[in-house]
KOLNUMI-569246 format. One record per residue (C-alpha): x negated, y, z. Coordinates in pm, whole numbers, padded with zeros to 5 digits, always signed. Layout:
<sites>
XYZ ...
</sites>
This chain:
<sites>
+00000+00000+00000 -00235+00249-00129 +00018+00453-00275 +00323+00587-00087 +00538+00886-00121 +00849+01020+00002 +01040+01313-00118 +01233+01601+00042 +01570+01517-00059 +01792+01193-00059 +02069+01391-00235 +02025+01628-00501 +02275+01832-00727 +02254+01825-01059 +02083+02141-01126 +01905+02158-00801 +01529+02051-00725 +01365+01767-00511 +01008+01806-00457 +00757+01480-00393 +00517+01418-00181 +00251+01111-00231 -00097+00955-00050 -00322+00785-00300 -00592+00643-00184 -00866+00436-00363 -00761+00499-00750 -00819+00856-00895 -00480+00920-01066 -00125+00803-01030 +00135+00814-01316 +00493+00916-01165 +00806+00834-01433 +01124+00937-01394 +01324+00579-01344 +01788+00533-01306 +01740+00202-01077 +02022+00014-01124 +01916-00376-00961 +01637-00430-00743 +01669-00732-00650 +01369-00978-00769 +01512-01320-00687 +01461-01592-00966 +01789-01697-00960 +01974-01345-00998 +01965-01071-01303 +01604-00971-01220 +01475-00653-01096 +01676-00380-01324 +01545+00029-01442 +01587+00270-01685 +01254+00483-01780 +01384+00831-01843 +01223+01107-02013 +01127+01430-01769 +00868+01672-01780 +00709+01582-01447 +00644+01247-01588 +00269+01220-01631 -00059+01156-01441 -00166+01373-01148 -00482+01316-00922 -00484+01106-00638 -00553+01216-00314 -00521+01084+00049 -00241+01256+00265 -00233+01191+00648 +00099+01127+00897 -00054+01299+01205 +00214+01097+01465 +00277+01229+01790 +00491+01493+01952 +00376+01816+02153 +00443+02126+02300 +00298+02449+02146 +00257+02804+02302 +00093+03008+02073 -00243+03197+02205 -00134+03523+02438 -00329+03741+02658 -00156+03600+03008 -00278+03240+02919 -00577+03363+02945 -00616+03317+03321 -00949+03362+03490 -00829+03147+03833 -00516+02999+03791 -00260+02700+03941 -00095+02448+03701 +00153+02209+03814 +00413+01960+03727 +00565+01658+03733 +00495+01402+03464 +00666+01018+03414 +00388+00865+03260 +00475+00526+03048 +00146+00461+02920 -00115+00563+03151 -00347+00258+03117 -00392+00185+02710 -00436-00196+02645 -00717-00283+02480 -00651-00319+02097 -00435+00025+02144 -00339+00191+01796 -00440+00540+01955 -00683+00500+02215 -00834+00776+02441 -00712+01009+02735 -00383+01189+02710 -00333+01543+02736 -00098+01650+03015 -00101+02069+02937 -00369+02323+02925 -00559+02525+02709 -00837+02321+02586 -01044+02248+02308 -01447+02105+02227 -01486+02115+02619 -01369+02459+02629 -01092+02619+02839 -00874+02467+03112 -00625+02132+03136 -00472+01852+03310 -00532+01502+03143 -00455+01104+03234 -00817+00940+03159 -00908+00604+03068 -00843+00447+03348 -00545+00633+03424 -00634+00900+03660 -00542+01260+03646 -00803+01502+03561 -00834+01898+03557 -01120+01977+03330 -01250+02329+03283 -01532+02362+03007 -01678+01986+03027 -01655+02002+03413 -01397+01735+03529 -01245+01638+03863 -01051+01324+03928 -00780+01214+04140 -00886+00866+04331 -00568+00651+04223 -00457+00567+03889 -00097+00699+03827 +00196+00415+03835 +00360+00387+03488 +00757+00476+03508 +00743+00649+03825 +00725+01050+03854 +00405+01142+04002 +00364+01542+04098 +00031+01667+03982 -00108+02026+04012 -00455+02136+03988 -00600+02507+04107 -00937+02729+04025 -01069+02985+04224 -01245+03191+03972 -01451+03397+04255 -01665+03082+04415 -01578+02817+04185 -01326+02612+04413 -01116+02322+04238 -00867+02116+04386 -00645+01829+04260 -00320+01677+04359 -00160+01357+04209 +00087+01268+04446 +00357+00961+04399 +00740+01081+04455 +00804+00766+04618 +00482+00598+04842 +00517+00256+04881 +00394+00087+05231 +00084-00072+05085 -00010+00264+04841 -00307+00481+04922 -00211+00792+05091 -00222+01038+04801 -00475+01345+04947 -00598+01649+04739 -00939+01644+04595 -01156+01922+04620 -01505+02028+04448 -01668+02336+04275 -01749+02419+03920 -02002+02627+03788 -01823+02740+03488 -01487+02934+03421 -01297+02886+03190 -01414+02955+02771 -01127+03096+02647 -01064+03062+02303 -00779+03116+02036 -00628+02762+02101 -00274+02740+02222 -00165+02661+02562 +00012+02299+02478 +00159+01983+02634 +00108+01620+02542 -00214+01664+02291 -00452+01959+02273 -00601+02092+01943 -00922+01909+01771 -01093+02182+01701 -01124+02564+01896 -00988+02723+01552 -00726+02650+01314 -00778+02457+00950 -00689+02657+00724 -00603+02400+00488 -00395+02190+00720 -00018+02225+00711 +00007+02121+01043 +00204+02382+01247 -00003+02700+01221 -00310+02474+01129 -00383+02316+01476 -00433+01922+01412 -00403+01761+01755 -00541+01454+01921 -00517+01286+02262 -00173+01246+02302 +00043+01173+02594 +00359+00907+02607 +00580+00982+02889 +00774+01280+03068 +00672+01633+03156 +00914+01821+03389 +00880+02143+03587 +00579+02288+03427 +00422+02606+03596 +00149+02829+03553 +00011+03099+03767 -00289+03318+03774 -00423+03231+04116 -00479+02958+04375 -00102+02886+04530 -00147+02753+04923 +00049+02429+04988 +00353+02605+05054 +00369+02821+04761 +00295+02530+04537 +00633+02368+04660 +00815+02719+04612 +00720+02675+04257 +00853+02334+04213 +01193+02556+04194 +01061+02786+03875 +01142+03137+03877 +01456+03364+04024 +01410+03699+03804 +01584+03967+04011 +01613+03806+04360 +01788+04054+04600 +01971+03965+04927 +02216+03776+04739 +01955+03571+04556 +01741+03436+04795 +01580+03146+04607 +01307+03108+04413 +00915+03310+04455 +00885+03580+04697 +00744+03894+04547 +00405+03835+04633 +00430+03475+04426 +00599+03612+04170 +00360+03834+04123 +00129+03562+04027 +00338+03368+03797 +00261+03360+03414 +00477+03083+03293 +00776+02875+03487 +00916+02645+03174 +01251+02499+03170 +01291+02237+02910 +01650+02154+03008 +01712+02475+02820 +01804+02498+02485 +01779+02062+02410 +01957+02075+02066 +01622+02305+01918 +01280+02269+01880 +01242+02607+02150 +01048+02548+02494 +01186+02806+02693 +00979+02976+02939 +01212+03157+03251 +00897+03342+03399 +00810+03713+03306 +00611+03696+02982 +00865+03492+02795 +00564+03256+02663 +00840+03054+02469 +00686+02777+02256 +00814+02510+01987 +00827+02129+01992 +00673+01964+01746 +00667+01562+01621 +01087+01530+01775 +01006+01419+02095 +01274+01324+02335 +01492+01581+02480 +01833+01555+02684 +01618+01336+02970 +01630+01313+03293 +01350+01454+03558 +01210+01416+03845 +01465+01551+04059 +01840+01350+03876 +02025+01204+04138 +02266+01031+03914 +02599+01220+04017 +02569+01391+03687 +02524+01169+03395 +02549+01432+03082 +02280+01738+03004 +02555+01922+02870 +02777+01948+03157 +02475+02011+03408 +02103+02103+03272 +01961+02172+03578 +01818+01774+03618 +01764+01759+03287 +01464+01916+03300 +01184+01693+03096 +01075+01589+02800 +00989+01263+02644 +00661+01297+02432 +00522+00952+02246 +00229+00953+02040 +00396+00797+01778 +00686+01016+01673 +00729+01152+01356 +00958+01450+01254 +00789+01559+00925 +00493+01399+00751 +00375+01771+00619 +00252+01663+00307 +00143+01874+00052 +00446+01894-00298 +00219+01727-00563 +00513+01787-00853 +00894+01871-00845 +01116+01732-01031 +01439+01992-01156 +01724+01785-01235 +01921+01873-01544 +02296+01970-01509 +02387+01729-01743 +02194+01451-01562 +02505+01193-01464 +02551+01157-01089 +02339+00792-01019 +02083+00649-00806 +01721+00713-00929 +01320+00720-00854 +01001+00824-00900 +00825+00557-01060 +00411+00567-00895 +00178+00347-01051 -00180+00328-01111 -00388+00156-01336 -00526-00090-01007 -00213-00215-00975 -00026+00006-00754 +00322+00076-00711 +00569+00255-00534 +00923+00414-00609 +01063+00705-00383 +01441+00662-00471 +01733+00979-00410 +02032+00999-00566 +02226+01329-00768 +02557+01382-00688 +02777+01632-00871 +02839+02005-00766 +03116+02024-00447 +03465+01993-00611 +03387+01860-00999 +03377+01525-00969 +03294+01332-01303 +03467+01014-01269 +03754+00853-01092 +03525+00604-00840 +03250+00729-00574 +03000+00508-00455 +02894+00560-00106 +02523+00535-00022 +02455+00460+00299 +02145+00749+00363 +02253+00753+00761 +02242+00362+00735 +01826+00377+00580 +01733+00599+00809 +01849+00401+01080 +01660+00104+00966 +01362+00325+00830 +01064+00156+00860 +01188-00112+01069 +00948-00368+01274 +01161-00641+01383 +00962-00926+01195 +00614-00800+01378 +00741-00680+01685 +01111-00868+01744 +01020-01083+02016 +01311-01335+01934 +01312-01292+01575 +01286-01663+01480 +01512-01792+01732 +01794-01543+01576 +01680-01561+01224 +01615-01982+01215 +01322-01948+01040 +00977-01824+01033 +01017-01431+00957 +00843-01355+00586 +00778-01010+00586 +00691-00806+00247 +00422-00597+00202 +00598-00299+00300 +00621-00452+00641 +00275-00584+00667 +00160-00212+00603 +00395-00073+00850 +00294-00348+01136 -00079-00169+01087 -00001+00201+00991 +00184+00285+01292 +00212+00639+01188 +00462+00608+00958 +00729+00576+01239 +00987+00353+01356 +01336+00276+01272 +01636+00267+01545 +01607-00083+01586 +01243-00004+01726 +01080+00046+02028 +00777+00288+02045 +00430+00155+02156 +00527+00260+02555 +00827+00051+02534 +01100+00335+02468 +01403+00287+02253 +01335+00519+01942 +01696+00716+01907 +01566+00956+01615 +01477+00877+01274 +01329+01120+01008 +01365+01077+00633 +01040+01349+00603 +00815+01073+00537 +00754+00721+00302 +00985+00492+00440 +00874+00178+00279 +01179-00021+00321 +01409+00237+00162 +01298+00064-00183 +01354-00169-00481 +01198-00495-00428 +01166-00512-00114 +01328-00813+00078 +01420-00779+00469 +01272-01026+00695 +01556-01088+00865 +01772-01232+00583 +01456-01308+00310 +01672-01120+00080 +01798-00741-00005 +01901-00538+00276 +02090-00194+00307 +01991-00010+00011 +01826-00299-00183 +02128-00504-00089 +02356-00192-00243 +02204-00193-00573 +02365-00510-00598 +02695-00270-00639 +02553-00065-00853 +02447-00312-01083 +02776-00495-01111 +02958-00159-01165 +02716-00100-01391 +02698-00397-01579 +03118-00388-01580 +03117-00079-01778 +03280+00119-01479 +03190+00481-01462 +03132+00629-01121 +02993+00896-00930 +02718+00854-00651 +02718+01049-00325 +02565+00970+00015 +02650+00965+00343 +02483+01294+00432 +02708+01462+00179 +03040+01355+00337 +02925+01443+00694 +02813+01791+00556 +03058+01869+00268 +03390+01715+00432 +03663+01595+00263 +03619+01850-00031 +03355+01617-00147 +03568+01317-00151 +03935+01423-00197 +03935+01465-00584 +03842+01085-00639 +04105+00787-00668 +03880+00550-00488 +03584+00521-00253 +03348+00304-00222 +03137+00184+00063 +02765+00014+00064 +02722-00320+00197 +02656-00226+00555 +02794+00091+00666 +02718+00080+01007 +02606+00416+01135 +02814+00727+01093 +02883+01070+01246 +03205+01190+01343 +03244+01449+01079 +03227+01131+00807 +03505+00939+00971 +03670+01225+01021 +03648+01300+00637 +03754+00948+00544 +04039+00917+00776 +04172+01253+00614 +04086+01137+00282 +04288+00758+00356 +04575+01008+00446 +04597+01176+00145 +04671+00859-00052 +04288+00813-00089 +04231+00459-00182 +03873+00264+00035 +03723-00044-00075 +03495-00148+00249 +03227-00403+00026 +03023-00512+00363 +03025-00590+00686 +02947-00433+01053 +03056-00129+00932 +03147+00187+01174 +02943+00063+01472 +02696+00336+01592 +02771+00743+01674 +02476+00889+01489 +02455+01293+01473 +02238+01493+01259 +01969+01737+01439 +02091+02081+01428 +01710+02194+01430 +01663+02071+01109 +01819+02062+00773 +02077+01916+00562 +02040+01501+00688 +01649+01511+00738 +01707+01358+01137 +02002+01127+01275 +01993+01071+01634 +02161+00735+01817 +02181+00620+02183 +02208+00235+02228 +02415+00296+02557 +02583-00052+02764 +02708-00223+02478 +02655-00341+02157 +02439-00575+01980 +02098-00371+02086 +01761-00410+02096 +01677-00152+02356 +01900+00060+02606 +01894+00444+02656 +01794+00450+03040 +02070+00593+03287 +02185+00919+03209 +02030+00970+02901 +02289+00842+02700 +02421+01186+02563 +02258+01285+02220 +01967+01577+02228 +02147+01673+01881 +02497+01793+02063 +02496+01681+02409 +02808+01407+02353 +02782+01093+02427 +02650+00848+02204 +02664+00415+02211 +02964+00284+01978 +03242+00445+01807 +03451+00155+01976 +03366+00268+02327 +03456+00667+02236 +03773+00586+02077 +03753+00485+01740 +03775+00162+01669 +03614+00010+01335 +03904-00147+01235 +04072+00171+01215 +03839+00291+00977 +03804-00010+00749 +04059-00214+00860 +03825-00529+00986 +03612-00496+01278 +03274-00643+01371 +03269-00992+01502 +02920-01183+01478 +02610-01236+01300 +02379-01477+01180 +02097-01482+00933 +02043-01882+00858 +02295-01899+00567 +02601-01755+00408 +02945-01933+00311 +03260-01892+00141 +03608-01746+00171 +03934-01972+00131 +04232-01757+00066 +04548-01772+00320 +04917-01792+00193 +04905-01438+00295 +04725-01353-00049 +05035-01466-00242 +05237-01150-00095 +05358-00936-00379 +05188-00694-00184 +04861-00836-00287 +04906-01091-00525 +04781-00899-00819 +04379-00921-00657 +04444-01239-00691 +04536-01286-01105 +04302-01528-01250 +04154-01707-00955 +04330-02051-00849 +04441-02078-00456 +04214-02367-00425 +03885-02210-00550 +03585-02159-00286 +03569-01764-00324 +03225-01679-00353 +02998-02035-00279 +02690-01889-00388 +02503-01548-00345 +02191-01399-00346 +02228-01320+00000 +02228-01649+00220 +02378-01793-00110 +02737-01725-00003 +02979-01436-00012 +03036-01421+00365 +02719-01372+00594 +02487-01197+00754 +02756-00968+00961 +03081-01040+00955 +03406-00853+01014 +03783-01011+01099 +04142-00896+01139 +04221-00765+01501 +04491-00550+01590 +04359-00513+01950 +04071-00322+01815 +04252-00102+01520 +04352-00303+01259 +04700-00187+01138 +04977-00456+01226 +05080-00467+00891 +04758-00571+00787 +04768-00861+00522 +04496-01119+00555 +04415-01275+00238 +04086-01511+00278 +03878-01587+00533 +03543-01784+00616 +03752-01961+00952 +03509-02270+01047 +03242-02252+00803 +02947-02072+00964 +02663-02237+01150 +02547-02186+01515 +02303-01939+01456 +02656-01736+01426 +02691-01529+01751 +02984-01315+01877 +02883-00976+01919 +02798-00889+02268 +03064-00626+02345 +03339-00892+02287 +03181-01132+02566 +03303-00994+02912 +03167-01283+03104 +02880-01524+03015 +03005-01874+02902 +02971-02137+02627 +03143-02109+02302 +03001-01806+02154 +02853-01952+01870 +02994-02016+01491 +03124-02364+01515 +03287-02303+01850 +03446-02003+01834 +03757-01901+01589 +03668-01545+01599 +03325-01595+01418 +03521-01558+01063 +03492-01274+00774 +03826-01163+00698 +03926-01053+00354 +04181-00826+00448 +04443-00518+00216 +04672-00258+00412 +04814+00055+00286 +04771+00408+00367 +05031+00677+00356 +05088+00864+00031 +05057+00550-00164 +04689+00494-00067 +04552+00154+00071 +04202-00006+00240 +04031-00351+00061 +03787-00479+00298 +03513-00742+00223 +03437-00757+00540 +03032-00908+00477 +02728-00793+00430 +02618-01053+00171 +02922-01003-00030 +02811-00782-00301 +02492-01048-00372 +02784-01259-00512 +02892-01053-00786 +02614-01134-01014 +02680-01511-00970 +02710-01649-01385 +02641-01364-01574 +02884-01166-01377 +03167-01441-01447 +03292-01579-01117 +03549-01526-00829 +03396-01246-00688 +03330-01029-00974 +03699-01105-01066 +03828-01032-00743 +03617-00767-00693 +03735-00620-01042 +04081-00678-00984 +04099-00457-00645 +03911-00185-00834 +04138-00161-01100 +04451-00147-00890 +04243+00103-00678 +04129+00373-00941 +04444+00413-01100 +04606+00768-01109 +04868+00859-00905 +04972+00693-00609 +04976+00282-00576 +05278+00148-00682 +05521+00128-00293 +05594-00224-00111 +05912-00387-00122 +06171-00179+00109 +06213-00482+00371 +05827-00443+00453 +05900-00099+00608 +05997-00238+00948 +05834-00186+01303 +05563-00429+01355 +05398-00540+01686 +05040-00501+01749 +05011-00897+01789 +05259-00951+01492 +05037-00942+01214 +04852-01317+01201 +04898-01425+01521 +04750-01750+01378 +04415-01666+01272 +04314-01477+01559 +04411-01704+01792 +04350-02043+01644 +04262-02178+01317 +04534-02393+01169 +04405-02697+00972 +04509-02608+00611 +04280-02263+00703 +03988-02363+00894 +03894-02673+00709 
</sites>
């Protein structure tokens, strides 16, 4: 993987611009090409890997050069006279995760706590090697005895007495344990004050060098090192040495205009000492650090480290930032977080107006051998759609899984997958180059749940040809060009737009189209996209759901940056997850709600798609057998041309069945409408490696797997919406890998075809039979098939 790229735009309009970004290393040049992907999918047994070479003026050869991810979030005050403290105190509390790096470490060295420092010169509080806090002024250094305890809060503070020399050191556990050390201060005397230099004041990494590189496009040309994973709460600054007492009068920040009815907070003779009291449980939703003391030394955040989290003083009575700040007051820095790779543009491509709405690359090559493709899609202008059908990429969804680990760091991978993970090189590359960040479903290297994702960077798995470990075939957007291709290859025209452009355009961007449809696994969305779709399903919209697990996670987009470049999740109690958001830090940075599952805030995924999640399992895919229910008038005509006998869908790229992977079913307890019709199912075909999602299992027992529980089924499943709309749901995720089955001839593609038809047609759906307006319980509609499987059903 010599050659990656990413560019600054997922969706583009047709007469807008998307500039690109690309690292080669090794050959001299790179060709880029201009390429409409329309099948990436390599497998032998499928239509092969499928693109159109397009003609564009940026297609040519440009020189290669190597472009660096500098991972790792900090705090950044710029350079101001008050920083510039001749004796000082510094204090604050810090969480560390990390204090100790193993041996083998993909970032080794000490970790910055704050300070001014740079090439031995100026002033700051580190963690060394073994884990020890550290003020060093200049190269002078003086060490606290005891190695800090990882995951505990620890108060540190460190002071310099610039007339004879005096240093002292505290590192002092919250909580002292019967067997710890008694924490003391430690005291010595340096020859040297402080250098000071142009550097800023920061926290969690300190600049390389004392001045800026001019040809970095780091922020304001400061490339930092010796970064710090963990909290930093309460962080103060003052231009003397504090006695004991005054120290813990700063723990409480600053009080600006203290009279007799404000009595807390510095007296005046502290105050007048005080250069910076920060409050990062101020402003969470930007990239601002605010400072509360007198000089205002406000700073920026840089890398999207963790904000919304809880310090040193949380109680747990208050369990949202947003409704209380006050013990909310730190921030989680890792040295591996990535907001924005800060590349330099090496070509941009203009897109025509008359370039038709579609999903497309840039083609990089080089003559060694290389490749890579950095896909986006062009959608049409807001409000002039082209065609009649929309496909729905699923951006939120490949950022979620951006640059996924699970096959090198999924401790249980092979147990749930039943087989020996094969990863791709994409994943091999990732497993090394830990800079390129982490998707959702990641931890980061101190064992934290990663709840942001950034598209500002390669993101290796967002790609044709790439296979996911997990299923050892397409997933998310590899898996969805299996849609496009079929569409494609059917002669249907369409439109493509993106998650991102529903969330941010609303139902304008959807309304004007007879039918939607959705990717194969649409399972992370904001609330301003269901919110769109339900209005749109109320219009007499028409929403074919091709996939499975859709609707599951609350993602937001990060108000501090632009149009869909971050999504934020919190994996909160529930919910298939591989990490969990610690207490109280379950509300999102992005808008201080709470995140976890749309089931648990009120919206149920049935409600949007009309199936809701029930299992997964990644050993092998089935079939669907169809139910008497798909002989109803209502929905017989999906059915023209396919006998009632006939296995729907027994073979598939994915698993090499129709219905795998995730799978949905019919529920009315969780949203699906009671007049639901259930038309085929996969009752009593899946394997054990099937498991019922965790949120559905109140009480540990047996009989959570595939061939013991009824509920493990995908459920084809039609209902209609008012105004003569209506909702087709596949209901799983290897669905659309059947469509290609034959040279497009099968049971799927008809089936498929047939809904799609019915669906795009102008005007609204022809209405049901006047006796099927009648009130309906919720556990009216198949009462069978979610409680037991009759014989002539389940097999």
């Amino acid at each position: 993987m010599r050659l990656t790229g990413y560019g600054s735009k997922w969706s583009v309009e047709q007469g807008d611009s998307v500039d690109f970004h690309v690292s080669c290393e090794g050959p001299a040049s790179y060709r880029a090409e201009l390429v409409k992907l329309i099948h990436g999918d390599t497998h032998p047994t499928g239509p092969g890997f499928k693109e159109e070479i397009l003609d564009s003026p940026v297609n040519g050869t440009y020189e290669g050069r190597l472009q660096t991810i500098h991972a790792g979030s900090y705090g950044m005050v710029t350079d101001r006279g008050p920083l510039r403290v001749s004796s000082f105190t510094m204090q604050c509390w810090i969480w560390p995760t990390m204090p100790i790096k193993v041996a083998g470490y993909w970032a080794p060295g000490e970790q910055m706590i704050m300070g001014k420092w740079a090439e031995n010169r100026g002033y700051g509080l580190f963690v060394d090697l073994e884990g020890r806090v550290c003020l060093r002024i200049n190269d002078q250094t003086l060490t606290a005895p005891q190695p800090a305890r990882d995951r505990a809060w620890l108060f540190v503070a460190a002071t310099y007495d610039a007339e004879n020399g005096g240093v002292a050191v505290y590192s002092e556990p919250q909580i002292r344990y019967a067997l710890d050390p008694e924490a003391g201060v430690v005291e010595s005397v340096f020859v040297e004050p402080p250098v000071h230099t142009a550097v800023p004041f920061t926290f969690a990494a300190h600049p390389v060098h004392t001045q800026p590189d001019g040809a970095s496009r780091q922020p304001h040309g400061w490339v930092m090192t010796d970064y710090f994973n963990g909290k930093i709460d309460a962080a103060r600054l003052c231009s003397r040495v504090l006695t004991r007492l005054e120290i813990e009068t700063m723990k409480l920040g600053a009080a600006p205009g203290m009279d007799e009815r404000r009595g807390l907070g510095p007296s005046a003779e502290l105050g007048a000492a005080m250069v910076a009291a920060w409050d990062f449980g101020l402003e969470i939703p930007t990239r601002t650090i605010v400072d509360v003391g007198p000089y205002r030394l406000d700073g920026e955040l840089v890398g999207l480290p963790s904000r919304g989290m809880t310090g040193h003083d949380w109680n747990g009575a208050q369990t949202s930032w947003s409704a209380d700040h006050r013990e909310y007051g730190a921030i989680h820095f890792h040295d591996d977080d990535v907001d924005d790779a800060r590349w330099a543009v090496d070509f941009t491509l203009a897109v025509p107006d008359d370039l038709p709405s579609a999903v497309y690359a840039m083609k990089l090559t080089t003559d060694a051998d290389d490749e890579d493709y950095v896909p986006f899609m062009v959608r049409t202008p807001l409000g002039a759609p082209q065609s009649k059908i929309a496909v729905i990429m699923s951006t939120t969804d490949y950022l979620a899984y951006a640059n996924e680990h699970l096959a090198s760091n999924g401790g249980s991978m092979e147990a749930l997958m039943y087989r020996t993970p094969i990863m791709a090189p994409q994943h091999v590359f990732l497993s090394v180059h830990r800079e390129y960040g982490y998707s959702t479903y990641d931890t980061h290297s101190d064992g934290s749940g990663v709840h942001l994702s950034s598209r500002l960077r390669p993101i290796l798995n967002f790609r044709p040809k790439c296979d996911s470990p997990t299923m050892q075939a397409p997933w998310q957007f590899n898996a969805d060009l299996h849609l496009i291709d079929w569409l494609t290859e059917m002669g249907y025209e369409f439109d493509v737009i993106t998650d991102e452009d529903i969330s941010y355009d609303g139902l304008e961007r959807i309304e004007s189209y007879n039918v939607l449809i959705t990717g194969t696994h649409p399972e992370h969305k904001d609330g301003h996209y269901l919110d769109a779709i339900h209005g749109y399903k109320d219009r007499g919209g028409r929403f074919m759901y091709m996939g499975g697990d859709g609707f599951y996670w609350r993602h937001t987009f990060h108000p501090a940056y632009g149009r869909g470049e971050i999504t934020e999740m919190r994996r909160c109690e529930s919910g298939i997850r591989p990490w969990q958001a610690q207490p109280g830090e379950y509300y999102h940075q992005s808008d201080g709600k709470l995140g976890g599952m749309w089931r648990f805030l009120g919206r149920d995924m049935a409600a949007v798609s009309g199936t809701s999640m029930v299992a997964q399992g990644f050993d092998a895919s089935t079939y669907f057998k169809r139910t008497p229910e798909s002989d109803d008038p209502r929905v017989a005509w999906a059915f023209e041309g396919i006998d009632y006998g006939e296995r729907l869908g027994d073979f598939g790229l994915v698993g090499g069945g129709a219905a795998g992977a995730e799978v949905d079913n019919v529920d009315t307890t969780l949203g699906s409408p009671p007049h639901t019709l259930l038309v085929a199912t996969s009752a009593g075909l899946h394997t054990d490696a099937y498991l019922t999602v965790t949120e559905l299992i109140l009480t540990n027992s047996p009989g959570h797997t595939g061939t013991q529980n009824p509920r493990i089924r995908a459920d084809m499943a039609f209902h209609e919406t008012p105004h003569g709309g209506a909702v087709w749901s596949f209901s799983s995720i290897s669905y659309c890998g059947s469509l290609s089955h034959n040279g497009y001839d099968n049971n799927i593609s008809r089936l498929t075809g047939n809904v799609l038809d019915h669906f795009m047609r102008d005007g609204p759906l022809p209405t049901p039979d006047p006796s099927e307006i009648r009130p309906r319980g919720r556990f009216e509609s198949t009462p069978a098939l979610n409680y037991h499987l009759p014989e002539e059903v389940g097999g």
